[in-house]
N, CA, C and O atoms as CSV, one atom per row, in Angstrom:
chain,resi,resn,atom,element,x,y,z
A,1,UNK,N,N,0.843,-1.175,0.000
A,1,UNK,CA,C,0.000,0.000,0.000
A,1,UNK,C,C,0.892,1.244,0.000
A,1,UNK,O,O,1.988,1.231,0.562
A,2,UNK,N,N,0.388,2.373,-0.669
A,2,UNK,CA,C,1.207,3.105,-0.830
A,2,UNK,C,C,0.645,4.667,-0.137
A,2,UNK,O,O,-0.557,4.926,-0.201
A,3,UNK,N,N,1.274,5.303,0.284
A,3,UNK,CA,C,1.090,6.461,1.099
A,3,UNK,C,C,0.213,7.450,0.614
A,3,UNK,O,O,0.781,7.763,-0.432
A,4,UNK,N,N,-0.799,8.148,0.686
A,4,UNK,CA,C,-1.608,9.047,-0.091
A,4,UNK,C,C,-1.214,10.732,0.280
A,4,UNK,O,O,-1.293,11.616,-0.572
A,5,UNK,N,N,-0.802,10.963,1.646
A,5,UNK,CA,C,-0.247,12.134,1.441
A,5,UNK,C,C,1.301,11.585,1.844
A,5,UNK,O,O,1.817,10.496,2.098
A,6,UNK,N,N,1.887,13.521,1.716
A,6,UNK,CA,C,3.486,13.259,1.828
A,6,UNK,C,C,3.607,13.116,3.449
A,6,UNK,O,O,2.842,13.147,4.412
A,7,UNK,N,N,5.229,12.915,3.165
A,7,UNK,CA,C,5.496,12.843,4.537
A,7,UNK,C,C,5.435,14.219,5.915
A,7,UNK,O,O,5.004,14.065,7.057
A,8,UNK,N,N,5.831,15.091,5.499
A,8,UNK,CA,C,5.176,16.459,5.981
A,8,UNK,C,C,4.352,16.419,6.370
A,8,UNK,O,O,4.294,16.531,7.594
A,9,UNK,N,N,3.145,16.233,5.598
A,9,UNK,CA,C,1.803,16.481,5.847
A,9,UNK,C,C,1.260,15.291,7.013
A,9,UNK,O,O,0.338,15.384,7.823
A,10,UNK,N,N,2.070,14.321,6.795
A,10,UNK,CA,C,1.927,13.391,8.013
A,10,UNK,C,C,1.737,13.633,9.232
A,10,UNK,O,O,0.843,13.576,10.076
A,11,UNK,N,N,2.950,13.957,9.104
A,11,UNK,CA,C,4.013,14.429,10.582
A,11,UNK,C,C,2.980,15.430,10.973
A,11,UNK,O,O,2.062,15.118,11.732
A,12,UNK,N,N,3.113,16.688,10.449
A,12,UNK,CA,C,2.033,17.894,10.787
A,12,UNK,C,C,0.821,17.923,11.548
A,12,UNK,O,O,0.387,18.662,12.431
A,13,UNK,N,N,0.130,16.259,10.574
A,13,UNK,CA,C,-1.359,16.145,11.351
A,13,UNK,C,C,-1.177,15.254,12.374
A,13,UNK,O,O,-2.277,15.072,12.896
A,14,UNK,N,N,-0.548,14.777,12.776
A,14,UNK,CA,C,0.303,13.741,14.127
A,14,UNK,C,C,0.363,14.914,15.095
A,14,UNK,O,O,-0.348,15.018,16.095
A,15,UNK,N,N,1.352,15.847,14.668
A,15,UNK,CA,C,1.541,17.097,15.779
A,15,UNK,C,C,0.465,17.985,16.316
A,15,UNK,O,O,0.182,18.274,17.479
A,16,UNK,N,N,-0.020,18.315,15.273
A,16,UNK,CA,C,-1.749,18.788,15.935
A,16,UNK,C,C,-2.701,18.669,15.959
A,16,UNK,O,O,-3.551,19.542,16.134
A,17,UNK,N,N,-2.873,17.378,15.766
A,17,UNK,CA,C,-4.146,16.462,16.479
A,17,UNK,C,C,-3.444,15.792,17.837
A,17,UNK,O,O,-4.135,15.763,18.856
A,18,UNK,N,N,-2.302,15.338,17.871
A,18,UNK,CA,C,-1.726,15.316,19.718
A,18,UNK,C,C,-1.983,16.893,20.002
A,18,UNK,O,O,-2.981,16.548,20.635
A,19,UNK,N,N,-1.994,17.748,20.070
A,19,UNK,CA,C,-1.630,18.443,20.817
A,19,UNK,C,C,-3.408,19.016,20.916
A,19,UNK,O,O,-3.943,19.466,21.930
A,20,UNK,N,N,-3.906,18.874,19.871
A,20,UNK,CA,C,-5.655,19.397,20.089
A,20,UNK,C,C,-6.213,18.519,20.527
A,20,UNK,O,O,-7.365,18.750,20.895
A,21,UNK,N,N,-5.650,17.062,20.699
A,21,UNK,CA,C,-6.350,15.937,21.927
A,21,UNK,C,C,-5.915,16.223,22.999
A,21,UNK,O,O,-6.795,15.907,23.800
A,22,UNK,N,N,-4.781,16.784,23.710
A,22,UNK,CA,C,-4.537,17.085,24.762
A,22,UNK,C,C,-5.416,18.482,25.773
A,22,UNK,O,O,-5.915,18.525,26.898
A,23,UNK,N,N,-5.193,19.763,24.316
A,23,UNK,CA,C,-6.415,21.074,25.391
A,23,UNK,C,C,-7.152,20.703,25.091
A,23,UNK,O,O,-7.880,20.753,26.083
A,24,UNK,N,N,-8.101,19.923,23.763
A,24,UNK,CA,C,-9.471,19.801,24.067
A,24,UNK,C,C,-9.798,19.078,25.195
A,24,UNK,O,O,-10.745,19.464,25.880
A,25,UNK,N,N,-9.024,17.855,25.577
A,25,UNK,CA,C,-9.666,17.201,26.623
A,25,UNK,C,C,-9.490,17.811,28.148
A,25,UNK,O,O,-10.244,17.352,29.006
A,26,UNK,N,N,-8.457,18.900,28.557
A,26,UNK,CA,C,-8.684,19.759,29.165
A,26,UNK,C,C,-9.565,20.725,29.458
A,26,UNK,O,O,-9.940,21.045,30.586
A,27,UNK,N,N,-9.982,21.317,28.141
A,27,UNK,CA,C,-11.342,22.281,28.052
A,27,UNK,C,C,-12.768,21.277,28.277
A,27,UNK,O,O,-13.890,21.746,28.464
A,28,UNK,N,N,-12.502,20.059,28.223
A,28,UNK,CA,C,-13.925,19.442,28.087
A,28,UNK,C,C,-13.779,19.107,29.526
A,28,UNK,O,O,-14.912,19.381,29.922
A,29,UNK,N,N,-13.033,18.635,30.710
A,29,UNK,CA,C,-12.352,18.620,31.659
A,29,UNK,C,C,-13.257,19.414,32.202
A,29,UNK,O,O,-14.240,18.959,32.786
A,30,UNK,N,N,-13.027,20.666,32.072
A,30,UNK,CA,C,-13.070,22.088,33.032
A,30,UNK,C,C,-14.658,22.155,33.124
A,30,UNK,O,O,-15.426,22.250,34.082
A,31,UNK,N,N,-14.906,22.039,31.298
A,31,UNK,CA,C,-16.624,22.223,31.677
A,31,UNK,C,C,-17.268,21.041,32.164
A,31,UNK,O,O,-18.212,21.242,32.929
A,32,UNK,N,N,-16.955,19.774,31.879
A,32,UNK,CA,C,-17.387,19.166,32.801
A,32,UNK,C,C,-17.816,18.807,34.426
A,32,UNK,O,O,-18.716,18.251,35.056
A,33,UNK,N,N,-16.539,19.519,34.640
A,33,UNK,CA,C,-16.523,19.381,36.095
A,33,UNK,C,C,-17.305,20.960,36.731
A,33,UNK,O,O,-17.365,21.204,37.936
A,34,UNK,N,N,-17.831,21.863,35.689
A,34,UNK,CA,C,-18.273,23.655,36.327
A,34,UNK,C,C,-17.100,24.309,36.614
A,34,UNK,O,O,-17.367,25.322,37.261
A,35,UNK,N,N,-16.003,24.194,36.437
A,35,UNK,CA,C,-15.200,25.115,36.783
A,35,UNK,C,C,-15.360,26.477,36.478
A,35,UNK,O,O,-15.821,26.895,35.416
A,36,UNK,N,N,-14.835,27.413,37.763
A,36,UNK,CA,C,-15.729,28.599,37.332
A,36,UNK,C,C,-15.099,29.784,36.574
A,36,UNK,O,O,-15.443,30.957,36.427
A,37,UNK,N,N,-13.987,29.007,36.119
A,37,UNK,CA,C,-13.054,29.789,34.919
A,37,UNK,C,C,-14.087,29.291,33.375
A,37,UNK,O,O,-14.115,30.327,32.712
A,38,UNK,N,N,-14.675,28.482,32.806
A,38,UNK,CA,C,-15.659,28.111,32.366
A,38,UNK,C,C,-17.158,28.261,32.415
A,38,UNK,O,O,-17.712,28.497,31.341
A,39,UNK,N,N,-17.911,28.159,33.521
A,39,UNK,CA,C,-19.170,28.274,33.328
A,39,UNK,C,C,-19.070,29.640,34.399
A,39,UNK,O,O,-20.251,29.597,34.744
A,40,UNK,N,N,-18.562,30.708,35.099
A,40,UNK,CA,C,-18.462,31.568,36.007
A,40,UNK,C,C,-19.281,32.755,35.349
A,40,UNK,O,O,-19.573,33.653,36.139
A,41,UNK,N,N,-19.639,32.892,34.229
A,41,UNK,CA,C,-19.498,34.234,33.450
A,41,UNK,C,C,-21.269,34.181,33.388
A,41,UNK,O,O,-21.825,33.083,33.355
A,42,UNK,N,N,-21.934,35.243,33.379
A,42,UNK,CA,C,-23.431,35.388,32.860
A,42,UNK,C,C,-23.795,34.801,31.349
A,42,UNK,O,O,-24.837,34.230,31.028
A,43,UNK,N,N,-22.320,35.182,30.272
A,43,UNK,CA,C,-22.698,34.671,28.813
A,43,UNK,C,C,-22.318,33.159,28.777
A,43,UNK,O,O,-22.765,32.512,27.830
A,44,UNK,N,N,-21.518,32.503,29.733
A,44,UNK,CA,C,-21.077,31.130,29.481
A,44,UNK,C,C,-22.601,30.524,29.645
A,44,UNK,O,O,-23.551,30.961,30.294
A,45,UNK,N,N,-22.460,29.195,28.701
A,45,UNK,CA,C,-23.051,28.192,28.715
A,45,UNK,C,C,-23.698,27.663,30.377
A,45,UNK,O,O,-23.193,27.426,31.475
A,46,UNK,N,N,-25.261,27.656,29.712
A,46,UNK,CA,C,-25.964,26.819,31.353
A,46,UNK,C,C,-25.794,25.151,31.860
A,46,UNK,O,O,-25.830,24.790,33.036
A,47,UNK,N,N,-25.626,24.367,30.825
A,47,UNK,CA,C,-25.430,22.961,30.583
A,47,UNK,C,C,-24.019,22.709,30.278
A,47,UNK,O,O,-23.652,22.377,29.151
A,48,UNK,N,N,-23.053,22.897,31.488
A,48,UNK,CA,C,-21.261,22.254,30.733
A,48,UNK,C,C,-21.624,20.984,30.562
A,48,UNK,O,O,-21.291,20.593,29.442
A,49,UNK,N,N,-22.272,20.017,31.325
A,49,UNK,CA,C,-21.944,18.727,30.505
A,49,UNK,C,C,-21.867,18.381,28.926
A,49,UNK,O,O,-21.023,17.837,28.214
A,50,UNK,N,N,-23.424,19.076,28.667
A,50,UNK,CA,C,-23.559,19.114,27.008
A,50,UNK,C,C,-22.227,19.703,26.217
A,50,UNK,O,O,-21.725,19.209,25.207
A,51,UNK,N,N,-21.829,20.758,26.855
A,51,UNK,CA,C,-20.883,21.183,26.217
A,51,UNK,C,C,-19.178,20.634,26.067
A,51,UNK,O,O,-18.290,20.850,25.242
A,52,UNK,N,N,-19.280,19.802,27.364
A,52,UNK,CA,C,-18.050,19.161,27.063
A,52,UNK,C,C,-18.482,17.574,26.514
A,52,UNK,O,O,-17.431,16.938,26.440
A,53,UNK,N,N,-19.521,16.808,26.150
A,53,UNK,CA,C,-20.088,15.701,25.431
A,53,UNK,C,C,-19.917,16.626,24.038
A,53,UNK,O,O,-19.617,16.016,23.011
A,54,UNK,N,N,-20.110,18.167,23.971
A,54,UNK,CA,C,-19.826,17.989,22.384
A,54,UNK,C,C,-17.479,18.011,21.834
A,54,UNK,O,O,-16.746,17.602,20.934
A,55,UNK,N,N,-17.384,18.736,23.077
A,55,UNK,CA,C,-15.816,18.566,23.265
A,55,UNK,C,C,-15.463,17.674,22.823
A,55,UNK,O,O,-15.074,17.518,21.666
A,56,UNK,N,N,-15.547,16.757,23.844
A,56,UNK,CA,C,-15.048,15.077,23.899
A,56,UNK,C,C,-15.733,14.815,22.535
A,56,UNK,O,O,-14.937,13.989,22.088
A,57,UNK,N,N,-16.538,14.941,21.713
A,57,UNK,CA,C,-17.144,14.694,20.701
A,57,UNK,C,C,-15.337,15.007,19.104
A,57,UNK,O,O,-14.810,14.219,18.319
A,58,UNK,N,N,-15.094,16.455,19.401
A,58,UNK,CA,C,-14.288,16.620,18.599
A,58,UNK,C,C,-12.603,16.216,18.976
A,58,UNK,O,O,-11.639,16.325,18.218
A,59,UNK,N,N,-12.620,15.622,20.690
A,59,UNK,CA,C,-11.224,14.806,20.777
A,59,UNK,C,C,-11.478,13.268,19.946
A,59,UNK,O,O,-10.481,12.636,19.598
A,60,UNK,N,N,-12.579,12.836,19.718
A,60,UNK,CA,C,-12.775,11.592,18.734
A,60,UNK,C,C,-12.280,11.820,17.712
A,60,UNK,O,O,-11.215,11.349,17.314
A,61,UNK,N,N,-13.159,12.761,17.004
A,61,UNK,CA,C,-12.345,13.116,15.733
A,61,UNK,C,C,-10.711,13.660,15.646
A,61,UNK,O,O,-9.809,13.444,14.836
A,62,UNK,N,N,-10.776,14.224,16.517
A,62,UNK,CA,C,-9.068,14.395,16.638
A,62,UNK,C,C,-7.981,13.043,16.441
A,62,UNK,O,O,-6.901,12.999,15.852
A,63,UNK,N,N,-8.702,12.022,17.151
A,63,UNK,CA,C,-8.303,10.678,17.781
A,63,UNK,C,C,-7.921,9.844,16.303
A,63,UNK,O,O,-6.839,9.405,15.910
A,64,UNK,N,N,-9.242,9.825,15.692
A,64,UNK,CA,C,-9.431,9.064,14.001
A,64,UNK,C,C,-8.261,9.971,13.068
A,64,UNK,O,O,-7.493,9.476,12.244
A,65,UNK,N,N,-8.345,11.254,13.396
A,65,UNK,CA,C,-7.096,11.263,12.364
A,65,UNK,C,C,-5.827,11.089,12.725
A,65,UNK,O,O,-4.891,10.846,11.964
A,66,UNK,N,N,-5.770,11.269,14.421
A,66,UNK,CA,C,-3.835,10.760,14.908
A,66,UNK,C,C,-3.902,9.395,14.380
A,66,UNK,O,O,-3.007,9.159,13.568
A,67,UNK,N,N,-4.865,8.246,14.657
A,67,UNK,CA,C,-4.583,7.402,13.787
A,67,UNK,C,C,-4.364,7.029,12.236
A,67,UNK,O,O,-3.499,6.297,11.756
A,68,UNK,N,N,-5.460,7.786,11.542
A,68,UNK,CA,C,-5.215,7.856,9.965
A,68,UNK,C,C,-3.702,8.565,9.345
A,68,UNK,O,O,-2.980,8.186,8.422
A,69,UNK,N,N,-3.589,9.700,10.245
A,69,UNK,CA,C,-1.904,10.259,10.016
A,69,UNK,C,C,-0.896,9.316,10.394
A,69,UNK,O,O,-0.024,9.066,9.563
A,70,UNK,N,N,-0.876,8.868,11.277
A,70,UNK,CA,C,0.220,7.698,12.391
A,70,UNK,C,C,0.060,6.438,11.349
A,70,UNK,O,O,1.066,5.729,11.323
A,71,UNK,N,N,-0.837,6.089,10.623
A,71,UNK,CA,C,-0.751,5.293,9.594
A,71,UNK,C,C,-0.040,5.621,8.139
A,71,UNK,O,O,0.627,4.861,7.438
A,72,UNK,N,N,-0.342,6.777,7.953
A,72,UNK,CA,C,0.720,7.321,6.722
A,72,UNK,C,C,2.077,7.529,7.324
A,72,UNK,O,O,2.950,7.101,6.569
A,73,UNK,N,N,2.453,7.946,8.223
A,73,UNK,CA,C,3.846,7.848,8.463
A,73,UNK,C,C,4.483,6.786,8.707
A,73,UNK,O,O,5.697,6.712,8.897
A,74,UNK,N,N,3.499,5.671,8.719
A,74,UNK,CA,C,4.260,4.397,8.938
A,74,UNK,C,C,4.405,3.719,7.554
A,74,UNK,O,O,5.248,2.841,7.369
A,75,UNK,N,N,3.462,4.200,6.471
A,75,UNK,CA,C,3.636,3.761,5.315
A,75,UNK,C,C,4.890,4.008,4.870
A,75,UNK,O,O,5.496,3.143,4.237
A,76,UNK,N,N,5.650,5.696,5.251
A,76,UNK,CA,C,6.543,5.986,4.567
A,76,UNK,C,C,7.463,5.691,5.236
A,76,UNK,O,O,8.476,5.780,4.542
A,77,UNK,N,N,7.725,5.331,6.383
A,77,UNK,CA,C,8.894,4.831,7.236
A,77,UNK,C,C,9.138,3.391,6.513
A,77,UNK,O,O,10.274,2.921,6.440
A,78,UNK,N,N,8.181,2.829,6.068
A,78,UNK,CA,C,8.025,1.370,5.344
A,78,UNK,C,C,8.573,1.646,3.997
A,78,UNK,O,O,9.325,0.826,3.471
A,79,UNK,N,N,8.290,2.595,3.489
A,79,UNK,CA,C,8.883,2.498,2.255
A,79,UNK,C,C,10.193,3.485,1.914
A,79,UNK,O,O,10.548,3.941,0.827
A,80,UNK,N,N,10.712,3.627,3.088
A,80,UNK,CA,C,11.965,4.121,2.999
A,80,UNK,C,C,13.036,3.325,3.593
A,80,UNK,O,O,14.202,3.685,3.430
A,81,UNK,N,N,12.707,2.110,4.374
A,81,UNK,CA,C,13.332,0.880,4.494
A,81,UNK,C,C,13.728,0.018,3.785
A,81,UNK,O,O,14.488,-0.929,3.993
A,82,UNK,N,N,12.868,0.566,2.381
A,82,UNK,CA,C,12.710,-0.602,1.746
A,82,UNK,C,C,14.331,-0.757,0.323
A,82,UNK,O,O,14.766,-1.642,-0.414
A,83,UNK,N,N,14.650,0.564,0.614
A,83,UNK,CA,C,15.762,1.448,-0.507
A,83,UNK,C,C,15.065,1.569,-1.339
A,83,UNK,O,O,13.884,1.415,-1.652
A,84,UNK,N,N,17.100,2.264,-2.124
A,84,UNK,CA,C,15.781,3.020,-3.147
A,84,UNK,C,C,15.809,2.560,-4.651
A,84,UNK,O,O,15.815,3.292,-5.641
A,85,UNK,N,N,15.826,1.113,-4.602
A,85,UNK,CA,C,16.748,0.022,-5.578
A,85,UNK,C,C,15.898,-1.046,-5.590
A,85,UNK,O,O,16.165,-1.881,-4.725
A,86,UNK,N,N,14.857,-1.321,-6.365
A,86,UNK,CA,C,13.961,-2.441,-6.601
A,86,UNK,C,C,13.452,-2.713,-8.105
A,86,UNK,O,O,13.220,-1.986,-9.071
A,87,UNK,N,N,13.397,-3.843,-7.900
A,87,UNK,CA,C,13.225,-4.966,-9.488
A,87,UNK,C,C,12.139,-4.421,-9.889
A,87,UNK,O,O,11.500,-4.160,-8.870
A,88,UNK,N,N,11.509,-4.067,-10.889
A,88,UNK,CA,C,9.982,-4.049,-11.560
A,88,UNK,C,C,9.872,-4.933,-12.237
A,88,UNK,O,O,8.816,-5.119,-12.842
């Protein structure tokens, strides 16, 4: 199987989807629990749970692409093992 994006673009979405699974699940954290750096304000949200069920909603999706990226970089780690010298 062969890699569909480059290697860059790999790496890139590896780096910030870890790092947007890490504050989102912090921010979903905070409203979950009422913290009143979060729900303290008259305009914040009345329901944090809902709001961190939709959070945790977009650390999933975050999640599906560290894996779909973490899979292209392994394609190309695979095919740079492989040299660069093969029979057709």
């Amino acid at each position: 199987m062969k890699p569909v994006f480059g290697v860059g673009q790999a790496w890139s979405c590896i780096v910030m989807s870890a790092f947007a699974i890490v504050i989102l699940s912090v921010i979903g954290a905070l409203f979950k629990s009422g913290h009143h750096s979060m729900m303290g304000s008259t305009q914040d949200p009345q329901d944090g749970a809902a709001v961190a069920a939709t959070v945790f909603g977009a650390v999933a999706v975050y999640a599906v692409f560290l894996v779909g990226c973490s899979f292209q970089a392994f394609l190309h780690i695979r095919d740079n093992r492989r040299g660069a010298i093969t029979l057709s």
